[in-house]
C-alpha positions in Angstrom: -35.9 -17.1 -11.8 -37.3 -13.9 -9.4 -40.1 -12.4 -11.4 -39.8 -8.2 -11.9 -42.5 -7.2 -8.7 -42.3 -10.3 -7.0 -42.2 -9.7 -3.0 -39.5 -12.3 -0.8 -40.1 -12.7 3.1 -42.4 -9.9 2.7 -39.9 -7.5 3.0 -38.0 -7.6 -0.5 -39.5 -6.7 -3.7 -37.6 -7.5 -6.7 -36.9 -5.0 -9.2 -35.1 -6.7 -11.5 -32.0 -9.2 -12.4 -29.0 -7.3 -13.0 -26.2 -10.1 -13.7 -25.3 -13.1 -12.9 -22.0 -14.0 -10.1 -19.9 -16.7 -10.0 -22.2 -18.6 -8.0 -25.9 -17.3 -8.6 -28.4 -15.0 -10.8 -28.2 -11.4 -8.9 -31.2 -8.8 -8.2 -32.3 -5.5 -7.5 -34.6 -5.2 -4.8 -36.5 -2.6 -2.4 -36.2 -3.1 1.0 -39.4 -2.2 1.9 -39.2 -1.5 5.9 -36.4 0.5 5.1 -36.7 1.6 2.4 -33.6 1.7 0.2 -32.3 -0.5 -2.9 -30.8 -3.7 -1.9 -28.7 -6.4 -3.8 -30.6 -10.3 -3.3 -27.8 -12.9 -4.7 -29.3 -16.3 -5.2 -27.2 -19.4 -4.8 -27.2 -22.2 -7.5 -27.9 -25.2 -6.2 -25.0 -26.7 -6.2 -23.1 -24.2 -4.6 -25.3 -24.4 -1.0 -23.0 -27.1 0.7 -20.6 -24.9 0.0 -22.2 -21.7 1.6 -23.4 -22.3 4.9 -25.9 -19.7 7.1 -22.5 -19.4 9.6 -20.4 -18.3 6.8 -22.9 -15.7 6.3 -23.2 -14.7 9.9 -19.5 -13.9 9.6 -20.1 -11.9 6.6 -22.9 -9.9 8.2 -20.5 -9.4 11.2 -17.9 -6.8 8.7 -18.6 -3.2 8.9 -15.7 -1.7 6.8 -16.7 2.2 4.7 -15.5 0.3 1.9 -17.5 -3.1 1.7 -21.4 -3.1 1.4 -23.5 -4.7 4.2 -24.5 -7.8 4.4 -28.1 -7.8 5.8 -29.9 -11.8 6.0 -30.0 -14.7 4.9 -33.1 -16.5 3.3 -34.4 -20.1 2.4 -37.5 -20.2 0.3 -37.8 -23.8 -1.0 -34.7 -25.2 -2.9 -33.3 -21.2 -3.3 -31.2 -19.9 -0.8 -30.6 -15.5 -1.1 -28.0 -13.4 0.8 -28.8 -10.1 1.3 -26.3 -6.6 0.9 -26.3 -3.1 0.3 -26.8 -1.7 -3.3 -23.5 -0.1 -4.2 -24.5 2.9 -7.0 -21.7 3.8 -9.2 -19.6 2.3 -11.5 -17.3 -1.1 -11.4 -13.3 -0.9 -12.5 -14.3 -2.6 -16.0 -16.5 -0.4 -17.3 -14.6 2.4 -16.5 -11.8 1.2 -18.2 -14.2 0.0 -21.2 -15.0 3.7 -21.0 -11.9 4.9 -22.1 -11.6 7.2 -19.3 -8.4 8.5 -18.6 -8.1 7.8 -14.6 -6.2 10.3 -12.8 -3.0 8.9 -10.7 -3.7 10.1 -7.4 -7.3 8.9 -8.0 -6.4 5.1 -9.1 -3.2 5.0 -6.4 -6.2 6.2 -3.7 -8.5 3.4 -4.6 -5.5 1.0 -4.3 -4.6 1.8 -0.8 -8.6 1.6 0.5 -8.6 -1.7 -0.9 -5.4 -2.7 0.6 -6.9 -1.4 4.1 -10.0 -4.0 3.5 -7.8 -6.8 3.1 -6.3 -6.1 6.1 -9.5 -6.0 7.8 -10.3 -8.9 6.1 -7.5 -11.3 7.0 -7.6 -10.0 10.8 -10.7 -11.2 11.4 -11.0 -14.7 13.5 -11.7 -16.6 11.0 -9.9 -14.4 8.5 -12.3 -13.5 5.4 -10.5 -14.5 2.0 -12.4 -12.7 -1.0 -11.0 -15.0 -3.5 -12.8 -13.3 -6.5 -10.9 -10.0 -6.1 -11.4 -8.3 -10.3 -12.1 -4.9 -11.9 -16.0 -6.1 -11.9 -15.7 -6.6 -8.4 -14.2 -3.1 -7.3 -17.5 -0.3 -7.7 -16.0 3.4 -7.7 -19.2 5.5 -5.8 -20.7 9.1 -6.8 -18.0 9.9 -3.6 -15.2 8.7 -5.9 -14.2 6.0 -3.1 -13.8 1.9 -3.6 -16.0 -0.4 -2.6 -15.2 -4.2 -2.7 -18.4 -6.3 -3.2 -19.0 -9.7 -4.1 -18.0 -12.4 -1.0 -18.9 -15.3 -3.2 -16.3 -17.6 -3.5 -14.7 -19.0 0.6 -13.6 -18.2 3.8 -10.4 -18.7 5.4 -13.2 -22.1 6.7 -13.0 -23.5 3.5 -9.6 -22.0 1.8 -9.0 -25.6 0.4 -12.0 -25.4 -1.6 -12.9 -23.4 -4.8 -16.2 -22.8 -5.4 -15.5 -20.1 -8.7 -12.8 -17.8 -10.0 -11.7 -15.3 -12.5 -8.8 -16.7 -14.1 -7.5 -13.1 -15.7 -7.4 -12.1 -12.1 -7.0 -15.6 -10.0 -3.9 -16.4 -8.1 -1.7 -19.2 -9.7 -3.2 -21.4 -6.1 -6.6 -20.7 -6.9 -6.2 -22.3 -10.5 -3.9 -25.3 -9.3 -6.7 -26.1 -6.1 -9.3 -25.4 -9.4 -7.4 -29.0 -11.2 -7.0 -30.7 -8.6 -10.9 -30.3 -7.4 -11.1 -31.7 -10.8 -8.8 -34.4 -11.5 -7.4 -35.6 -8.5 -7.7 -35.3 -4.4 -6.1 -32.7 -2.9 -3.0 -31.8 -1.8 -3.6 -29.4 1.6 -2.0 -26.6 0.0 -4.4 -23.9 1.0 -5.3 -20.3 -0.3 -4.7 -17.6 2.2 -4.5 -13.8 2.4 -1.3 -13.6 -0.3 -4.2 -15.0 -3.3 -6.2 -11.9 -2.4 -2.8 -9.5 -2.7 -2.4 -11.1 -6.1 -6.0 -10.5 -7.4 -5.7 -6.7 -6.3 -2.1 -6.5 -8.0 -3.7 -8.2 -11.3 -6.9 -5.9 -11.2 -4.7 -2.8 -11.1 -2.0 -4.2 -13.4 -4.9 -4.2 -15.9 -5.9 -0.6 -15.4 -2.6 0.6 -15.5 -1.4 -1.2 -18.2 -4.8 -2.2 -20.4 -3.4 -6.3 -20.4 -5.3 -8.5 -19.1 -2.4 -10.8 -16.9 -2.6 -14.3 -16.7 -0.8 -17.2 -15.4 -0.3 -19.3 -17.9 2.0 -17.4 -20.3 4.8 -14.8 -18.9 3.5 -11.3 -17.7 5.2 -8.5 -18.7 6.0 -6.2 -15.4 4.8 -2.8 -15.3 8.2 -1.3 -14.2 9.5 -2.6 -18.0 6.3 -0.3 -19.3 5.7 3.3 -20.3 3.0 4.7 -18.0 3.0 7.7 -16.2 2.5 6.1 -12.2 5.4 6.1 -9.6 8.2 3.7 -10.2 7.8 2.3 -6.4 4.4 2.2 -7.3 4.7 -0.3 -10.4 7.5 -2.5 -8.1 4.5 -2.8 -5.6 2.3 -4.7 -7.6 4.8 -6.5 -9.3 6.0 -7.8 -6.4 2.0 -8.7 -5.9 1.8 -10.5 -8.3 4.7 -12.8 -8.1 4.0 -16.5 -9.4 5.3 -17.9 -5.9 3.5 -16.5 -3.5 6.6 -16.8 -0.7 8.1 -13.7 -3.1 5.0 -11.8 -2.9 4.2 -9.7 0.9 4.4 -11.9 3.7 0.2 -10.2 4.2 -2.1 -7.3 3.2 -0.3 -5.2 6.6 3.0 -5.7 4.7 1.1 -4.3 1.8 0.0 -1.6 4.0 3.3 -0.8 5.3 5.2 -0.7 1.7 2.1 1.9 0.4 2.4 3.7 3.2 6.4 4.2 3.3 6.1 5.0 -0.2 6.5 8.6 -0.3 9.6 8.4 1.0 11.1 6.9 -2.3 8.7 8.9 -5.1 9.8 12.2 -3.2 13.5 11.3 -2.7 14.3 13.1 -5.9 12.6 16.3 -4.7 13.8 16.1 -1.6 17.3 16.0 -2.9 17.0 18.9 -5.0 16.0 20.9 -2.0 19.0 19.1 0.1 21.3 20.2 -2.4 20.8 23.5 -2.8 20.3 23.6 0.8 23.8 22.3 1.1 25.2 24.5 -0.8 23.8 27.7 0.9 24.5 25.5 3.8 28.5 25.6 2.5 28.8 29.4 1.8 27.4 29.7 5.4 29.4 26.9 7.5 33.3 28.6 5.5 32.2 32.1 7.2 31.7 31.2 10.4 34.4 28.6 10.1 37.1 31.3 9.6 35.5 33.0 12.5 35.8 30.1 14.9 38.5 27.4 13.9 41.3 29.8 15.3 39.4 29.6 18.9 38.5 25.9 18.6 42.0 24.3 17.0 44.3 24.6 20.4 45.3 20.4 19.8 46.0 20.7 16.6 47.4 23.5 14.2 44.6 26.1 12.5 45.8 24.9 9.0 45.6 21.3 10.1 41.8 21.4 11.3 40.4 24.2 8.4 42.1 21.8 6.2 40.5 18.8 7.7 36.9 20.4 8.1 37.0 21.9 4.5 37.4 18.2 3.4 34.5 16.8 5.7 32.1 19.4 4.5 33.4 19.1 0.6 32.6 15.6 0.8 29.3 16.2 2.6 27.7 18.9 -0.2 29.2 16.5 -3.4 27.7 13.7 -2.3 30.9 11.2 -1.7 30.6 8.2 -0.4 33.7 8.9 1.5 31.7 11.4 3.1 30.3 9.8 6.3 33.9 8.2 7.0 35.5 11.6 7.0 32.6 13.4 9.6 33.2 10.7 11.9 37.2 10.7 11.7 36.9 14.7 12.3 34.4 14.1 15.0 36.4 11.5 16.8 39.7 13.9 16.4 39.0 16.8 17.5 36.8 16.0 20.5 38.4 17.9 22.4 38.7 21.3 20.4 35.2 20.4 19.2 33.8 20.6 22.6 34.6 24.6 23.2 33.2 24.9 19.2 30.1 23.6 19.7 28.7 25.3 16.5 31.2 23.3 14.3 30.4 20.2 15.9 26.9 21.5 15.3 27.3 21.5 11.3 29.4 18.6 10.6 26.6 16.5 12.8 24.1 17.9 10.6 26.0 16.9 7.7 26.3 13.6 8.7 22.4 13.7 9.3 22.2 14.7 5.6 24.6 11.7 4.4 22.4 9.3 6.4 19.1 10.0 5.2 20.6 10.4 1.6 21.9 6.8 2.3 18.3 5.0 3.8 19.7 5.6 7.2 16.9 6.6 8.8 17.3 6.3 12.2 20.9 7.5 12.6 19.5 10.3 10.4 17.6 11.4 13.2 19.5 10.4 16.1 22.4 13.1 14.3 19.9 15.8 13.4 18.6 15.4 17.5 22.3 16.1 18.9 22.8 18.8 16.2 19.9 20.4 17.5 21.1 20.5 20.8 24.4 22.3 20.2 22.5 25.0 18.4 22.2 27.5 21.5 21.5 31.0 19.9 21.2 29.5 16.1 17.2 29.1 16.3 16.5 28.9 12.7 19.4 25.7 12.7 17.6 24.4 15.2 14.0 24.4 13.8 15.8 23.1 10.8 17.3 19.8 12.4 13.8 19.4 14.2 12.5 19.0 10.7 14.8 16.8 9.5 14.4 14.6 12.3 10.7 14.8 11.8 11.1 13.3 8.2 13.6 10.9 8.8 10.4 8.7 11.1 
């Protein structure tokens, strides 16, 4: 044990211990050339064959805003110490010990930095698997940003091996490659970066929810709770912490991707507020200027025939029916002709079949409908500006 004063490699002096990891006793130092608080974790023992000076090397080698530095590496004796930045602030589980009542934006923020340091993590050659990924292990700075800490467990070098785990937070892998270390050779079945996806799902699932999950008895999914988070949200790290980890994301950039799309579902009910009483102004408009113009446009077929027709298409667009796409495509594809000296009609019901495919997930026949709208709007600038801006949030 590091006495309080005591100086290492003349350049560290040790302020105190303040815990003890998963893998060694852990101090506060001064880093006395430069000048600053610094973190000296010493390594048991028993755990040195398992953490060489290259997989430190790699670890000094990540510069990410939200994981400390790794600075050296020493031998003194039988101790080996690895040396990081001091992170100040505050760790998940005391926070939540706290009683503090986390905002949403605040907790959902700190999810998706964490997410972009796995996918920092796992793109590295060798990818870097945390492995110990838990509330104690996520520190929320005086900048209100996360900051993973804590490499002490394997990289993707050594993902058959297990040196220590959290098993509240560990994947159901990292506890199965746990009992076999113990009871019987293994089998080659390998972590990778979908045990790291499950401890960040489990950590969160905790501060959401106050339960601790586990894998040995059945979790209860946060999208089957009260809380006050997104829907999508909950589904995202339920799906992250699925027991097979084929039914979790295929890797932390699918992670990425699903947080990132995720406005798109959480503001689909606002959006279709807007939409519909958009429509419906939308409606009052297109019947004027359709009694203006279907007498011009309808020289195939009979006035009554086509007003009748297009009053149907656009009824059908501002209710919602899911006959509604079917019938602006049959009135397109009938009237091409007449449609083609009305290019203002063919203007609207395009836009309204823009509207039923981004209502329906359609995303990019969304846009490719709000683009040719646009087009047809000659003199109509503020339809235009409009389709542009549907075509803008249908990418």
């Amino acid at each position: 044990m590091l006495q309080q004063n005591q100086i290492l490699d003349q350049t560290y002096q040790i302020i105190n211990e303040i815990g003890e990891g998963g893998i060694g006793k852990v101090y506060l130092a001064w880093h006395l050339r430069l000048e600053k608080y610094v973190v000296l974790k010493q390594i048991r023992q028993s755990s040195i064959n398992e953490y060489t000076r290259t997989e430190v090397d790699i670890l000094k080698s990540l510069h990410h805003p939200n994981l400390p530095q790794v600075y050296d590496f020493i031998q003194m004796g039988d101790s080996v110490f690895t040396v990081m930045d001091y992170i100040e602030g505050m760790d998940l589980e005391n926070l939540k010990k706290t009683g503090y009542q986390i905002p949403q934006d605040d907790l959902i923020r700190w999810f998706k930095q964490l997410t972009d340091v796995l996918v920092y993590l796992h793109s590295r050659n060798p990818a870097v698997i945390h492995s110990d990924i838990k509330p104690a292990n996520i520190i929320i700075t005086p900048q209100n940003d996360a900051v993973l800490i804590d490499f002490n467990v394997s990289l993707s070098r050594q993902t058959d091996t297990v040196i220590g785990l959290s098993l509240d937070y560990a994947s159901p892998e990292q506890i199965t490659l746990m009992q076999q270390q113990l009871t019987r050779p293994l089998t080659g079945m390998g972590l990778d970066g979908r045990s790291d996806i499950y401890s960040l799902c489990a950590s969160f699932y905790f501060m959401i929810s106050g339960i601790k999950p586990s894998v040995f008895y059945e979790t209860t999914p946060l999208v089957s709770m009260e809380n006050n988070y997104p829907e999508v949200f909950c589904q995202i790290i339920d799906k992250g912490m699925a027991i097979e980890r084929e039914e979790r994301f295929r890797d932390s950039a699918e992670l990425k991707k699903s947080l990132d799309t995720m406005w798109r579902r959480t503001a689909a009910f606002k959006r279709k507020l807007i939409l519909i009483f958009a429509a419906g102004l939308a409606g009052i408009i297109i019947v004027a200027v359709v009694l203006f113009t279907a007498i011009k446009g309808a020289r195939e077929r009979s006035h009554g025939e086509f007003i009748s027709e297009y009053n149907s298409c656009i009824e059908a667009v501002n209710s919602g029916s899911s006959s509604a796409i079917m019938e602006c495509l049959n009135f397109l594809n009938n009237n091409k002709e007449a449609l083609e000296k009305e290019p203002s009609i063919k203007a609207e019901v395009l836009s309204g079949l823009g509207e039923c495919y981004y209502n329906s997930g359609r995303y990019e026949e969304a846009a490719d409908k709000y683009l040719e709208a646009a087009g047809l709007y000659s003199n109509n600038l503020t339809a235009k500006r409009a389709c542009y801006s549907r075509v803008i949030l249908s990418y």
